[in-house]
PyMOL commands that place a pseudoatom at each C-alpha (Angstrom):
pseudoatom trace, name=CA, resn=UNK, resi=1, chain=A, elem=C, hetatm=0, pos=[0.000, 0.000, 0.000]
pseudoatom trace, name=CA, resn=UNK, resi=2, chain=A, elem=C, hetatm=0, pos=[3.003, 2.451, 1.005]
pseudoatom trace, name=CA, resn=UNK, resi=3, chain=A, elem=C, hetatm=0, pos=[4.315, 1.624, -2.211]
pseudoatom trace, name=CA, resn=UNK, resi=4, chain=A, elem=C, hetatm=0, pos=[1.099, 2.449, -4.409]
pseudoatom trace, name=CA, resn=UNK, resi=5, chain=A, elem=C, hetatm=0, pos=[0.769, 5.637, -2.705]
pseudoatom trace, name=CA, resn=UNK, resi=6, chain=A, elem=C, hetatm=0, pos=[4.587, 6.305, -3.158]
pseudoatom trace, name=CA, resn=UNK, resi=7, chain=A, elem=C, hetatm=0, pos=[4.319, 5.341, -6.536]
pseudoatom trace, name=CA, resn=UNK, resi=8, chain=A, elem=C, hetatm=0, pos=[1.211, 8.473, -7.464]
pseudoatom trace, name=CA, resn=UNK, resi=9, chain=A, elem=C, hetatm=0, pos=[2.888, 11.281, -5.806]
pseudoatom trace, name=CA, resn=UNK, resi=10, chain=A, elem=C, hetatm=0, pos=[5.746, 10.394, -7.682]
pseudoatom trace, name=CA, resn=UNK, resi=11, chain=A, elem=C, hetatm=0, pos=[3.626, 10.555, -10.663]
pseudoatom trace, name=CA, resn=UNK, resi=12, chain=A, elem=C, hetatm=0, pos=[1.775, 13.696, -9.669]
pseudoatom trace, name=CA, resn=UNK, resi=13, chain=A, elem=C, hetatm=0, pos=[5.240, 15.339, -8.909]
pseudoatom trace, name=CA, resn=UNK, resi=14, chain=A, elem=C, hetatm=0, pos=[7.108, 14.381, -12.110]
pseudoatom trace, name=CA, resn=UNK, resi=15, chain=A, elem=C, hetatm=0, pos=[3.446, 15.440, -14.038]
pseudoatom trace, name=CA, resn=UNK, resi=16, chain=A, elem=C, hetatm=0, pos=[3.587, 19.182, -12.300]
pseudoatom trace, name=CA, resn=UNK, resi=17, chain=A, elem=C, hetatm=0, pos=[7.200, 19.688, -12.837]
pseudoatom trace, name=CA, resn=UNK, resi=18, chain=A, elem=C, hetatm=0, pos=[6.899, 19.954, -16.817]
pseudoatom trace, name=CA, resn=UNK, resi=19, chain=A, elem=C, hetatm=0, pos=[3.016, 21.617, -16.884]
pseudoatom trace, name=CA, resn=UNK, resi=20, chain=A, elem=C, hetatm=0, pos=[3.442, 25.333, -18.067]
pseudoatom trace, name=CA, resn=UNK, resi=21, chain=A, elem=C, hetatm=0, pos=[3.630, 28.162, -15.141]
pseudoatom trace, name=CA, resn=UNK, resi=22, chain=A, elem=C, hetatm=0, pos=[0.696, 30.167, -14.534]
pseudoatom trace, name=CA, resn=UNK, resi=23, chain=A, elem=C, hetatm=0, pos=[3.065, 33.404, -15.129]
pseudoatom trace, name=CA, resn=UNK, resi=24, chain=A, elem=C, hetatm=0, pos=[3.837, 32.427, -18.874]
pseudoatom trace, name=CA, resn=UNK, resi=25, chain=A, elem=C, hetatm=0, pos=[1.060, 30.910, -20.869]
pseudoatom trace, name=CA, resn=UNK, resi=26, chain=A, elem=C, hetatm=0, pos=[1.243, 28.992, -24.112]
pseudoatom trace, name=CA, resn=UNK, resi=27, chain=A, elem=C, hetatm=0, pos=[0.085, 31.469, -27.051]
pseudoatom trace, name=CA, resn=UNK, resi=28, chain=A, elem=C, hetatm=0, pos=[-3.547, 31.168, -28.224]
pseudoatom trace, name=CA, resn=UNK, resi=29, chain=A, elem=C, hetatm=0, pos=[-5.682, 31.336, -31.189]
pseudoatom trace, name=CA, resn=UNK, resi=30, chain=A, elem=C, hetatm=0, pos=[-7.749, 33.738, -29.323]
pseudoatom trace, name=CA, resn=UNK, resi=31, chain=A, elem=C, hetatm=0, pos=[-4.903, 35.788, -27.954]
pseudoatom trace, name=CA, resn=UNK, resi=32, chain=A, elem=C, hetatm=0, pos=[-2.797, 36.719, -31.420]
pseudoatom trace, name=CA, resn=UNK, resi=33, chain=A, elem=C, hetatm=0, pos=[-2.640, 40.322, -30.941]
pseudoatom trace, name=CA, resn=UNK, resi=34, chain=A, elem=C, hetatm=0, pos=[1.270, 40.922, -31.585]
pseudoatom trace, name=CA, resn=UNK, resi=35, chain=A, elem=C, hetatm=0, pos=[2.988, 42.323, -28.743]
pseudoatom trace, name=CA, resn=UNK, resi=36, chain=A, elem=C, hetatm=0, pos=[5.704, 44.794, -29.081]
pseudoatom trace, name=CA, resn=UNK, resi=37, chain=A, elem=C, hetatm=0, pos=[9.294, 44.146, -26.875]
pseudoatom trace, name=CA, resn=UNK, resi=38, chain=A, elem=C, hetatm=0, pos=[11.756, 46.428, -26.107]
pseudoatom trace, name=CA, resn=UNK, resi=39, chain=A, elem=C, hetatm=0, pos=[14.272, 45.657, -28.422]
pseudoatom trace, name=CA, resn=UNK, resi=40, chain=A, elem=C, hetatm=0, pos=[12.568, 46.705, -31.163]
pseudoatom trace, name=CA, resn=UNK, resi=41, chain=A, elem=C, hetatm=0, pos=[10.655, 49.522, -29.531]
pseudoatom trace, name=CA, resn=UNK, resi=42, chain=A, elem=C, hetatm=0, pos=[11.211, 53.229, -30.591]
pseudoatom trace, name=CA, resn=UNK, resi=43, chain=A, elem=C, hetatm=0, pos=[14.648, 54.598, -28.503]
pseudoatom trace, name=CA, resn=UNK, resi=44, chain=A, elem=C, hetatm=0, pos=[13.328, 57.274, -26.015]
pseudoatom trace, name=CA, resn=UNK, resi=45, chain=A, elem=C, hetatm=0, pos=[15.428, 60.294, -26.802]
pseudoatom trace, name=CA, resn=UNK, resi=46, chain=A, elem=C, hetatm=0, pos=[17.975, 60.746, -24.190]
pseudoatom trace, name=CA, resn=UNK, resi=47, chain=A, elem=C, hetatm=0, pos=[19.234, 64.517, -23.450]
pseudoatom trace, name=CA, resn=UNK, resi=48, chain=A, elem=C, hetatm=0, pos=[22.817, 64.845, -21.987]
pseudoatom trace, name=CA, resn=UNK, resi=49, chain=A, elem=C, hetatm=0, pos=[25.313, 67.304, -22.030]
pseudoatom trace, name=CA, resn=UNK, resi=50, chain=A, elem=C, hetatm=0, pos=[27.366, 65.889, -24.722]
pseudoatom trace, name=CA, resn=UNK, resi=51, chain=A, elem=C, hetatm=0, pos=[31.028, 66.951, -23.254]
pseudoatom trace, name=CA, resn=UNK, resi=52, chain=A, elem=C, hetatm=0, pos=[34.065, 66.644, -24.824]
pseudoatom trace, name=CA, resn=UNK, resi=53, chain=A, elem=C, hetatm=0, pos=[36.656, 65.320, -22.038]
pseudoatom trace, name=CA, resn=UNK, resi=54, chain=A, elem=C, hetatm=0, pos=[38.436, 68.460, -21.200]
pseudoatom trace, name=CA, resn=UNK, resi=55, chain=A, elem=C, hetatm=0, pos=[35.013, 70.001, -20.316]
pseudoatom trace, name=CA, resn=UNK, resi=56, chain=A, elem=C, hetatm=0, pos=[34.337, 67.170, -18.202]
pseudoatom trace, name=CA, resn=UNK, resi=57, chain=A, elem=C, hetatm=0, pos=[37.558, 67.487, -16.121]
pseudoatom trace, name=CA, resn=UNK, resi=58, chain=A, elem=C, hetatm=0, pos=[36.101, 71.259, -15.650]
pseudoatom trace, name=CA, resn=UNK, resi=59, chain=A, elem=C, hetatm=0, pos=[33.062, 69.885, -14.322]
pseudoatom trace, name=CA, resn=UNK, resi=60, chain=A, elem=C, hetatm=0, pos=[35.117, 66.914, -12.040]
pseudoatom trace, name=CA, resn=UNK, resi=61, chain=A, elem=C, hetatm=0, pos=[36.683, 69.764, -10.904]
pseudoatom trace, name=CA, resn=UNK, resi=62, chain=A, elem=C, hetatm=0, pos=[33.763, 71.877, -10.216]
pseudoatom trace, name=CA, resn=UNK, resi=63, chain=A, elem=C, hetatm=0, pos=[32.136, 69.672, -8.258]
pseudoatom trace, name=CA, resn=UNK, resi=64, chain=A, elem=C, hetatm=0, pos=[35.127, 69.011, -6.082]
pseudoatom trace, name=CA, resn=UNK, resi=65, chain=A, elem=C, hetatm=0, pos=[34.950, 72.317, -5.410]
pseudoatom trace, name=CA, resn=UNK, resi=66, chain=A, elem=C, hetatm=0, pos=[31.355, 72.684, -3.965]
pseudoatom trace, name=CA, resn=UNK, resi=67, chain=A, elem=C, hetatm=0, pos=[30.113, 74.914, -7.206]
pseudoatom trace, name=CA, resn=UNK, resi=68, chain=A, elem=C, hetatm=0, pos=[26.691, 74.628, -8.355]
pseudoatom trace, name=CA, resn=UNK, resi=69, chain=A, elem=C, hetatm=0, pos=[26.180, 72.411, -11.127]
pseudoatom trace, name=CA, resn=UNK, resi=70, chain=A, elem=C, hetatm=0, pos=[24.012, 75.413, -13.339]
pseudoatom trace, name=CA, resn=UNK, resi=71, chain=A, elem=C, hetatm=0, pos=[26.635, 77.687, -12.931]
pseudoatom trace, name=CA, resn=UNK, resi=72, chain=A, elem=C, hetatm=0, pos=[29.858, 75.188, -13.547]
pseudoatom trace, name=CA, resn=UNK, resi=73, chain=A, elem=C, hetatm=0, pos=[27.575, 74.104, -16.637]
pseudoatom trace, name=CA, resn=UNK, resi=74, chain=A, elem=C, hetatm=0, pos=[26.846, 77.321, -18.068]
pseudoatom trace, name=CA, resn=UNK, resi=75, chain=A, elem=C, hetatm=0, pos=[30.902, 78.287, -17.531]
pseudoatom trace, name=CA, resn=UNK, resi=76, chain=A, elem=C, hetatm=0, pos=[32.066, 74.933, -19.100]
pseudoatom trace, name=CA, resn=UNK, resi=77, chain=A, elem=C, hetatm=0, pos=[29.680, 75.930, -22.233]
pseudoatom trace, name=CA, resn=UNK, resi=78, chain=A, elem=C, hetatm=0, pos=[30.714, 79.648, -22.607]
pseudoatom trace, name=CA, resn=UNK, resi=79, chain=A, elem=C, hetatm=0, pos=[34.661, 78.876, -22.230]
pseudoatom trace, name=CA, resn=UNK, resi=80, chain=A, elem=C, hetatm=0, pos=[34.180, 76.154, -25.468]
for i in range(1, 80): cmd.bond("trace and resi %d" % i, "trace and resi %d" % (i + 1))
show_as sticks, trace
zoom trace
């Protein structure tokens, strides 16, 4: 009897082990609307500062020296 009942949970285990997770269902016939992903998404247009490196030593240097970022910024730009 120990055996039998052994033998089914075995079963049942091995069974639920390879069954799909609830998370990430098998596609449908009913669900083929196409989905976009990231990688092929539209880039989101990034705005930086675009320094060269010598105006980014001025600004290394600016901030070790306490200065507000604006006003090292707007010096860094007017001395290029």
């Amino acid at each position: 009897m120990k055996l039998v009942v052994l033998s089914i949970s075995a079963l049942v285990a091995s069974t639920t082990a390879f069954l799909p997770s609830s998370g990430r269902r098998a596609v449908s016939a009913t669900n083929s609307a196409p989905r976009t992903s990231p990688m092929f998404a539209e880039p989101e247009e990034e705005e930086g500062l675009d320094l060269d490196l010598g105006e980014m030593f001025d600004m290394f240097d600016a901030a070790d020296k306490g200065v507000d970022f604006d006003k090292a910024i707007k010096e860094v730009k007017k001395e290029s």
